[in-house]
DODREN-808779 format. One record per residue (C-alpha): residue number from 1; x, y, z. Coordinates in nm, 2 decimals. Example, Ala and Ser with C-alpha at 12.3 -4.5 7.8 and 13.67 -1.06 7.14 Angstrom:
<nodes>
node num:1, xx:1.23, yy:-0.45, zz:0.78
node num:2, xx:1.37, yy:-0.11, zz:0.71
</nodes>
This chain:
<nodes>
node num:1, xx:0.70, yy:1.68, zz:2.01
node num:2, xx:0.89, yy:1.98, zz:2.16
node num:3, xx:0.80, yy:2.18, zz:2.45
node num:4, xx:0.73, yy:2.52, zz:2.32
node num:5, xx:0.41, yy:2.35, zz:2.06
node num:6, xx:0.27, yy:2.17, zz:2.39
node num:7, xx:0.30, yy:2.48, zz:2.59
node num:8, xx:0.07, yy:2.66, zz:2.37
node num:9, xx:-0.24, yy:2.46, zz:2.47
node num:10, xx:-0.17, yy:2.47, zz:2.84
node num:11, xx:-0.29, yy:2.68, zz:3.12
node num:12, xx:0.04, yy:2.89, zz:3.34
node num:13, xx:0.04, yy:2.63, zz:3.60
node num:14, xx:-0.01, yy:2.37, zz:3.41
node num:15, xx:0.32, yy:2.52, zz:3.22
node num:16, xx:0.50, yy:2.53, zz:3.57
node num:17, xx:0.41, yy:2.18, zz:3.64
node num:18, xx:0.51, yy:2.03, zz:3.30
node num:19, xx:0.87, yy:2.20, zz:3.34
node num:20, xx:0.92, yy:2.04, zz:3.64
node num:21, xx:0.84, yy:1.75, zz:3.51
node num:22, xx:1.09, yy:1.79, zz:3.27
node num:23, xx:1.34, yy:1.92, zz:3.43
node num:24, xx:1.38, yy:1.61, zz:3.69
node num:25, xx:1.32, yy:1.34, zz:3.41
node num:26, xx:1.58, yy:1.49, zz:3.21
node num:27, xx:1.90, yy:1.63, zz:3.43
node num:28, xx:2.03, yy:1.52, zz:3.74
node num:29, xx:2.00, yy:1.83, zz:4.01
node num:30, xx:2.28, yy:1.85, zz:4.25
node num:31, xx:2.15, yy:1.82, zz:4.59
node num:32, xx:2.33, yy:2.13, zz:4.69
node num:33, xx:2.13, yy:2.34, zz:4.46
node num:34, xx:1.81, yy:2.16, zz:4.55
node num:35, xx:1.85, yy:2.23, zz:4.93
node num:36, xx:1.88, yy:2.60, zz:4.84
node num:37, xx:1.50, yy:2.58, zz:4.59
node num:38, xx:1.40, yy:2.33, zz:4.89
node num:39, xx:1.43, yy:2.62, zz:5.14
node num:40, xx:1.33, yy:2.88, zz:4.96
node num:41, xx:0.99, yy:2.78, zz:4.87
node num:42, xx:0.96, yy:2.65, zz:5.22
node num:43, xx:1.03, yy:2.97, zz:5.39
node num:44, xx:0.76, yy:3.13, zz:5.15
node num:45, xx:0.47, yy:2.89, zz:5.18
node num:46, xx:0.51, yy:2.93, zz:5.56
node num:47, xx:0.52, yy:3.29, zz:5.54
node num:48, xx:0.13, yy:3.30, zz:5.36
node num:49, xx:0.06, yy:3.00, zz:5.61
node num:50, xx:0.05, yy:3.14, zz:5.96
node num:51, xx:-0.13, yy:2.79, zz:6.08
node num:52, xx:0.23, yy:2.60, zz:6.01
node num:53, xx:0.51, yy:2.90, zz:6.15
node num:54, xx:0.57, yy:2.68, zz:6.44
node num:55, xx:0.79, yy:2.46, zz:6.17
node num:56, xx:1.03, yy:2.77, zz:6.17
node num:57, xx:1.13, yy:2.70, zz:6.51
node num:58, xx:1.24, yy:2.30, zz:6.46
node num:59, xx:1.54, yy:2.25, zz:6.28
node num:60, xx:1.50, yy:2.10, zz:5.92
node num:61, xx:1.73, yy:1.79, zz:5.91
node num:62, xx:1.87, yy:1.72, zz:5.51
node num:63, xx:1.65, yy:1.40, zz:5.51
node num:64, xx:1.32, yy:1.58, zz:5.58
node num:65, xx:1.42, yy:1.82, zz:5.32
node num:66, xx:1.45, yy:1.58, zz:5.06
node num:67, xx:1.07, yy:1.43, zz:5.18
node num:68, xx:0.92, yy:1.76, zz:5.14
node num:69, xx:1.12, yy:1.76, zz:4.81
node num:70, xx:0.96, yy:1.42, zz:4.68
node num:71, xx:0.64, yy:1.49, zz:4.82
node num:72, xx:0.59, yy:1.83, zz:4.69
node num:73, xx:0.64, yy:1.72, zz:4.30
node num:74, xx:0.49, yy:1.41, zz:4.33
node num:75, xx:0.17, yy:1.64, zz:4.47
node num:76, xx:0.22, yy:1.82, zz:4.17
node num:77, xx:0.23, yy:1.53, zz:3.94
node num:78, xx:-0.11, yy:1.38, zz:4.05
node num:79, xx:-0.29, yy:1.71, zz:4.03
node num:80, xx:-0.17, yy:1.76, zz:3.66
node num:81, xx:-0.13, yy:1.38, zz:3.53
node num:82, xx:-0.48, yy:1.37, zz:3.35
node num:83, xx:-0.43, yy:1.65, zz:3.20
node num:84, xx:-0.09, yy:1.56, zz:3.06
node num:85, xx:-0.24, yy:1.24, zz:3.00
node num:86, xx:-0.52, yy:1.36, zz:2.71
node num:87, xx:-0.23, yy:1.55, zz:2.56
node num:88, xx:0.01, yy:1.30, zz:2.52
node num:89, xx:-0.25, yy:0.98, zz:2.38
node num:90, xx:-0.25, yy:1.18, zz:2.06
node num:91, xx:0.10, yy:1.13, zz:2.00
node num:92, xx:0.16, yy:0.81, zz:2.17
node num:93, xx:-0.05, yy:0.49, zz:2.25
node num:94, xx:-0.06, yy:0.34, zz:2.66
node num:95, xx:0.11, yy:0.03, zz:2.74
node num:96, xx:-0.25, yy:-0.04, zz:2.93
node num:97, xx:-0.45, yy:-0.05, zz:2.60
node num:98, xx:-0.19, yy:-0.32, zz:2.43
node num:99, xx:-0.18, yy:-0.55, zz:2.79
node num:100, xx:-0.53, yy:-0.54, zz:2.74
node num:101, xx:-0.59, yy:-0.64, zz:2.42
node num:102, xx:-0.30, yy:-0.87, zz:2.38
node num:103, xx:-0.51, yy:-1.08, zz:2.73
node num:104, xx:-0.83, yy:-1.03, zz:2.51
node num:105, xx:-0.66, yy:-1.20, zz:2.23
node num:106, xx:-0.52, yy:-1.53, zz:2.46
node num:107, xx:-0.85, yy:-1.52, zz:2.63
node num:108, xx:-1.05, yy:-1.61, zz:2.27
node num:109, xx:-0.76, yy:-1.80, zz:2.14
node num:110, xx:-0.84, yy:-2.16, zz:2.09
node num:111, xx:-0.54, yy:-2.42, zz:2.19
node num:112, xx:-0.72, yy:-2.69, zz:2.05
node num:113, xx:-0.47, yy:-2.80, zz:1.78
node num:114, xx:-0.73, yy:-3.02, zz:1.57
node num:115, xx:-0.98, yy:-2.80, zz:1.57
node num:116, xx:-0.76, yy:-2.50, zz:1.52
node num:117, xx:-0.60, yy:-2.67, zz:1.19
node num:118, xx:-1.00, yy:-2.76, zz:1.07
node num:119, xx:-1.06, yy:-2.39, zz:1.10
node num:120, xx:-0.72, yy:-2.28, zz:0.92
node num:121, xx:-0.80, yy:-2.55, zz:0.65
node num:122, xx:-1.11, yy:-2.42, zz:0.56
node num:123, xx:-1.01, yy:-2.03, zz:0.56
node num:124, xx:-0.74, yy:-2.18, zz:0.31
node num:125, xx:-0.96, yy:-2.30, zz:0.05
node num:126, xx:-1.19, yy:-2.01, zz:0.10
node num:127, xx:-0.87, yy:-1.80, zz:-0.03
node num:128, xx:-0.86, yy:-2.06, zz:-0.29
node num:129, xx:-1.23, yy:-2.01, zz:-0.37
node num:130, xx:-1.17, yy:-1.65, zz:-0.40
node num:131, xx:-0.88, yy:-1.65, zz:-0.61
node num:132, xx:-1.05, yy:-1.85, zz:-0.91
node num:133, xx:-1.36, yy:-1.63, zz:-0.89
node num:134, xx:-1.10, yy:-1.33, zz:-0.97
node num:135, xx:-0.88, yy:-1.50, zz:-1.17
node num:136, xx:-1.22, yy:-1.62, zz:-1.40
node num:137, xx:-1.31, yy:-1.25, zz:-1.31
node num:138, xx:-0.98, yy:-1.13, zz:-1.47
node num:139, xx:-0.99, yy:-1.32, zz:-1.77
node num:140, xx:-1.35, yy:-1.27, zz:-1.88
node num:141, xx:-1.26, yy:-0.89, zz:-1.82
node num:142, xx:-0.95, yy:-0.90, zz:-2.02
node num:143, xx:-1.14, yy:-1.10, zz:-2.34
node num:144, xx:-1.40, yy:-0.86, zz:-2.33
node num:145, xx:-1.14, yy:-0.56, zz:-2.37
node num:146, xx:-0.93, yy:-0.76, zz:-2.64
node num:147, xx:-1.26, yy:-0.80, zz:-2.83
node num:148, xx:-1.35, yy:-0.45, zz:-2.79
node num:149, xx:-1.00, yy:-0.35, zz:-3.03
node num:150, xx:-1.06, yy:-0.57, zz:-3.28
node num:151, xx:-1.25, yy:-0.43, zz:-3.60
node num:152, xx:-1.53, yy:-0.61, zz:-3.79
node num:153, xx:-1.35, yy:-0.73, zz:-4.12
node num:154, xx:-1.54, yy:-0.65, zz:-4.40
node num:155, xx:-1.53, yy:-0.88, zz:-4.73
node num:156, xx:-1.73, yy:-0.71, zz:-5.06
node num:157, xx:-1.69, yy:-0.87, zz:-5.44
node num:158, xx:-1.38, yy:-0.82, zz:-5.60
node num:159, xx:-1.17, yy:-0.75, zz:-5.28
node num:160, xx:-0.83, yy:-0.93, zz:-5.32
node num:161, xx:-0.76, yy:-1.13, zz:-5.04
node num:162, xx:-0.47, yy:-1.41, zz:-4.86
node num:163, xx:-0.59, yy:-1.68, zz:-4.72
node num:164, xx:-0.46, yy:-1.86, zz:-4.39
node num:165, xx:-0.32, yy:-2.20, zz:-4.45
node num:166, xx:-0.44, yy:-2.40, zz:-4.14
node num:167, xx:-0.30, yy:-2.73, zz:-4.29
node num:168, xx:-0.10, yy:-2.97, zz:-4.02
node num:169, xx:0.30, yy:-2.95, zz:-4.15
node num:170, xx:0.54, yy:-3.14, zz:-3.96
node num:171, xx:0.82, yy:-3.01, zz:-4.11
node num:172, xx:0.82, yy:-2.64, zz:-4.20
node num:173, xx:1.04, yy:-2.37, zz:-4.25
node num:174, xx:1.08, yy:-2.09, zz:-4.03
node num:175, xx:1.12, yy:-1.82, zz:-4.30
node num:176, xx:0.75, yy:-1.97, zz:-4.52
node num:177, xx:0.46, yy:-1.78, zz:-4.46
node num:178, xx:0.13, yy:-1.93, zz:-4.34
node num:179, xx:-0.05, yy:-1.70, zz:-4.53
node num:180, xx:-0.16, yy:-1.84, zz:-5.00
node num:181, xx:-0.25, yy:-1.63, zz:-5.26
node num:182, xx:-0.38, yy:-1.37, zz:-5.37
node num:183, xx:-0.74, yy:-1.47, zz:-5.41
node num:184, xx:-1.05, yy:-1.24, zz:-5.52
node num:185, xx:-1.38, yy:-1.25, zz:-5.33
node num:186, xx:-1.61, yy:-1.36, zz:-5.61
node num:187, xx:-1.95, yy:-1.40, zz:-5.35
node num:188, xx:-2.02, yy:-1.33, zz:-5.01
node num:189, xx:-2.24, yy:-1.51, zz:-4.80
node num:190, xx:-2.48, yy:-1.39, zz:-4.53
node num:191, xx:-2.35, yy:-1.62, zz:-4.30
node num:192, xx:-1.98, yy:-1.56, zz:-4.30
node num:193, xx:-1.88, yy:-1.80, zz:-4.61
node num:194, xx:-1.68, yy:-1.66, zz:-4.86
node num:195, xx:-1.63, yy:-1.75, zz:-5.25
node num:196, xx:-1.26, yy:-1.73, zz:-5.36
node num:197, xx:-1.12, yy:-1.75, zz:-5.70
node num:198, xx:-0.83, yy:-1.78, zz:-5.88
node num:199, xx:-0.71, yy:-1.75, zz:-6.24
node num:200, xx:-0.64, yy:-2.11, zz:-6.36
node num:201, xx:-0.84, yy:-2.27, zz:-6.06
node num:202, xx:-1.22, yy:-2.36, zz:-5.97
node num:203, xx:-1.37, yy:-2.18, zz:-5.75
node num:204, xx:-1.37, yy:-2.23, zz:-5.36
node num:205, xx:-1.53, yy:-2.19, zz:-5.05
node num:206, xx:-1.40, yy:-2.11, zz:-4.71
node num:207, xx:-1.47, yy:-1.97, zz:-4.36
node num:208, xx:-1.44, yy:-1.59, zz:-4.35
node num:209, xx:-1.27, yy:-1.60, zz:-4.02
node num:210, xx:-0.92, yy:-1.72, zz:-4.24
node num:211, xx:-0.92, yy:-1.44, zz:-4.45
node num:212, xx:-0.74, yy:-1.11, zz:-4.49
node num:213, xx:-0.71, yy:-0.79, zz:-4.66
node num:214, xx:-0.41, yy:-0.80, zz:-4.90
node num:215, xx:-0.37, yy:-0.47, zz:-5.04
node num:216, xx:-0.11, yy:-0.44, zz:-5.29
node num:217, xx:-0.13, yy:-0.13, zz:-5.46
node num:218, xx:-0.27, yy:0.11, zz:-5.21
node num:219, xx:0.02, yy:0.11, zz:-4.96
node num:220, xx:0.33, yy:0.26, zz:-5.07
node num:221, xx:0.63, yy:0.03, zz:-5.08
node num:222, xx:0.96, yy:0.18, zz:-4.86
node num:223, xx:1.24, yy:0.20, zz:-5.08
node num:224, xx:1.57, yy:0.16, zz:-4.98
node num:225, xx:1.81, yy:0.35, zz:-5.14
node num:226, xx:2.19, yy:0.16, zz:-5.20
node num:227, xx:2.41, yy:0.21, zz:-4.94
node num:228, xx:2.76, yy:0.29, zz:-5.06
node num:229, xx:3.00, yy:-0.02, zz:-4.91
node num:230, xx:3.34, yy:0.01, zz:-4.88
node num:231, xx:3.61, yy:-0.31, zz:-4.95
node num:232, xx:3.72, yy:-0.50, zz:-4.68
node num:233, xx:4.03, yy:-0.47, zz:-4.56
node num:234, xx:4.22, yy:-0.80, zz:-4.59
</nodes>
C-alpha cells in the first residue's frame, strides 16, 4: 500500500511521524546531514523550553548527538505505534497471532502414535462412508433424470411394429441387426402384453418392453443422388 492512500486517514502528526518512519527504514542518512537536522531542532526545542537553556552552555559531543537522535524517534515511535498498528492488520497479519496459534496447535496435538493412527483410521472410513452415500446419491439422481426423457410407448391395433431379438447367439455378425419383422399389433393387453401377427405365421405373444415403432411410410427416405466418378488413373 503506498503512502499517499495511508496518509489520507491520518492526523498531521501522525503524517510527520509515519515519514520518519519511513524515511530511516528506507535510506541510509549520512551522518553529516543528520548532525545539521540534529542541531537544528535542538536549538528550537530549547528556545520554547526555558527550564533546559542551561544545555546551551555545555558543549554537545557527536555521541550525545546521535543519543538524542535515537531517543527522539524512538519517542516518536512509541507514541504513534498503535496507531500505525490498527492501520497496518488490515493489510497484513502479526507474526504474534501465527506463534500463537501454531503453540495452541502442538499444545492439543496428540503424540501418541497408536491412538493417533485409531483416530485417522476411523476419519478414513467415515470419508468412505460418505462417499457411497453420494455416489448411491448420484446414481439414484441420475436414473431418476434418464427416466424423466424417456416417453411412454404407446402400442394401439394395427400399429406395425419390430421386435427385439433377445435370443443368446454366440457367433454373430457385426453388420445383422437385433431387431425381426415387421409385425402388426393384433391385441393389446392391459398389462403390458402385446399380440403380434404375421402373414403366413400364428399369432404370438410378447412383452411390450421389446417392441418398437417401425414406421415405414411416414418418414421420408434421403435420397442420394449419383455422384459423377471419374476413372482411375493407372
Amino acid at each position: 500500500m503506498s503512502f499517499s492512500s495511508i496518509g489520507g486517514q491520518l492526523s498531521a502528526p501522525d503524517k510527520i511521524a509515519l515519514s520518519v518512519r519511513l524515511a530511516f527504514e528506507q535510506c541510509d542518512v549520512k551522518i553529516t546531514e543528520i548532525n545539521t537536522i540534529v542541531f537544528s531542532t535542538v536549538s528550537s526545542v530549547i528556545s520554547r523550553f526555558p527550564s533546559i537553556r542551561k544545555i546551551r552552555r555545555k558543549p554537545h559531543s557527536l555521541a550525545h548527538t546521535e543519543r538524542l537522535l535515537i531517543a527522539a524517534c524512538l519517542l516518536s515511535y512509541a507514541m504513534h505505534k498503535a496507531r500505525f498498528r490498527e492501520l497496518s492488520l488490515p493489510f497484513r497479519k502479526d507474526a504474534e497471532e501465527l506463534e500463537h496459534k501454531a503453540y495452541w496447535a502442538l499444545k492439543h496435538a496428540n503424540f501418541d502414535m497408536k491412538i493417533a493412527g485409531d483416530h485417522k483410521k476411523v476419519q478414513l472410513n467415515k470419508l468412505c462412508d460418505q462417499a457411497y452415500e453420494n455416489s448411491h446419491i448420484y446414481k439414484e439422481k441420475t436414473n431418476r433424470l434418464h427416466d424423466s426423457k424417456i416417453n411412454d410407448r404407446v402400442f394401439n391395433i394395427n400399429d406395425i411394429v419390430l421386435l427385439f431379438n433377445s435370443h443368446l447367439k454366440i457367433i454373430s455378425g457385426k453388420l445383422k441387426s437385433r431387431w425381426s419383422g415387421p409385425f402388426t399389433i393384433s391385441h393389446v393387453y392391459s398389462y403390458g402384453t402385446v399380440e403380434l401377427s404375421q402373414p403366413d405365421e400364428p399369432d404370438f405373444k410378447v412383452n411390450g418392453n421389446c417392441l418398437k415403432h417401425y414406421f415405414r411410410e411416414d418418414v421420408p427416405k434421403l435420397v442420394v443422388p449419383n455422384l459423377q466418378t471419374f476413372p482411375k488413373d493407372y
